[in-house]
C-alpha positions as CSV (number, residue, x, y, z in Angstrom):
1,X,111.0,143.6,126.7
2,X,110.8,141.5,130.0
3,X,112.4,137.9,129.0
4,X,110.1,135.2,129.4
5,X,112.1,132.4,132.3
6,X,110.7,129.4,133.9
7,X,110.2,129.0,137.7
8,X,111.0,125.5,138.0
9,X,114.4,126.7,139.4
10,X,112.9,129.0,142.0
11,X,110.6,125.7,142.5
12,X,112.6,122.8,142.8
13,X,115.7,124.6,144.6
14,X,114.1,124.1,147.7
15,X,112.8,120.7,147.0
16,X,115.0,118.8,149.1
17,X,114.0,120.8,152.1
18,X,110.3,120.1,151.7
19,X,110.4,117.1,152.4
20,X,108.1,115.1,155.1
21,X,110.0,114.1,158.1
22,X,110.2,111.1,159.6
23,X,108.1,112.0,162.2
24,X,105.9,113.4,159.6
25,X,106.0,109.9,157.8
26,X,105.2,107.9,161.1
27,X,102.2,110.1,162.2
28,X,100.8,109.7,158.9
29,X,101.3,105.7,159.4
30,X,99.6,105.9,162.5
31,X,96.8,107.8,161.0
32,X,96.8,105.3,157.6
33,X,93.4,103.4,159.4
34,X,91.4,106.2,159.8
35,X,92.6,107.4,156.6
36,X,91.2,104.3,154.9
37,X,88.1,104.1,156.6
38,X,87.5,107.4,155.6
39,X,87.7,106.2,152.2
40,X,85.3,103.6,152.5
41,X,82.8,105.7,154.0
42,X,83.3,108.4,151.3
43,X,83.0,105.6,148.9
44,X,80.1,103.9,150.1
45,X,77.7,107.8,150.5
46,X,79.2,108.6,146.6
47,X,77.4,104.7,145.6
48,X,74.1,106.4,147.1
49,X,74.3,109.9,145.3
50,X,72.6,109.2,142.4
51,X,69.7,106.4,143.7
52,X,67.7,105.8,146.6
53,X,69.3,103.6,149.2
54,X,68.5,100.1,149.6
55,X,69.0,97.9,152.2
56,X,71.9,96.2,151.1
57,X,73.5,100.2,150.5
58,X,72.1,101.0,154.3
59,X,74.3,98.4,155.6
60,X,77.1,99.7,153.7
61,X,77.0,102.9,155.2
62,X,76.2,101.6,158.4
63,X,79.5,99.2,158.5
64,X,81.5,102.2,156.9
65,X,80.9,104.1,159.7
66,X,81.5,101.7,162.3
67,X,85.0,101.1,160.5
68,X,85.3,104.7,160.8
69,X,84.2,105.4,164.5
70,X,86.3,102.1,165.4
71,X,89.6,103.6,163.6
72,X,89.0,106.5,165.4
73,X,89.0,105.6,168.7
74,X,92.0,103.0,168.3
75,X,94.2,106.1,167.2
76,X,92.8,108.1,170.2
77,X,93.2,105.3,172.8
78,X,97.0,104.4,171.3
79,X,98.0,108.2,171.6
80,X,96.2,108.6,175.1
81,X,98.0,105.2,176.2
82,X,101.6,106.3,174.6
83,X,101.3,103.2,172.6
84,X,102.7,104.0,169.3
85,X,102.4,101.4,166.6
């Protein structure tokens, strides 16, 4: 008979080491803009699934992916510049 043990051992011995480093941590910060206008852009296609778009949602989409494009290009110009935020 094979005893029955937990893997949380095996799991969380390494726990420490899988951590995000700080470089991790600040690329992610750097990123957090596109990140969220990601989000709104998501957000504003999943308020369309279900119903036909009217002009009020068309605008939506149309600012959320301006926000997008926009956050985009900032991270692209700040890493092509060396400016880091």
């Amino acid at each position: 008979m094979n005893p029955i043990v937990t893997v949380q051992d095996a799991v969380t011995a390494f726990a420490d080491y899988m951590e995000p480093t700080d470089a991790e941590l600040d690329a992610i910060d750097r990123e957090m803009p596109v990140i969220l206008a990601d989000i709104d852009l998501l957000d504003a296609h999943i308020a369309t699934l279900d119903r036909t778009p009217t002009e009020l949602d068309e605008r939506r989409l149309r600012r959320a992916r301006r926000r997008a494009l926009a956050a985009r290009v900032e991270l692209v110009n700040s890493v092509d510049s060396g400016v880091v935020a």
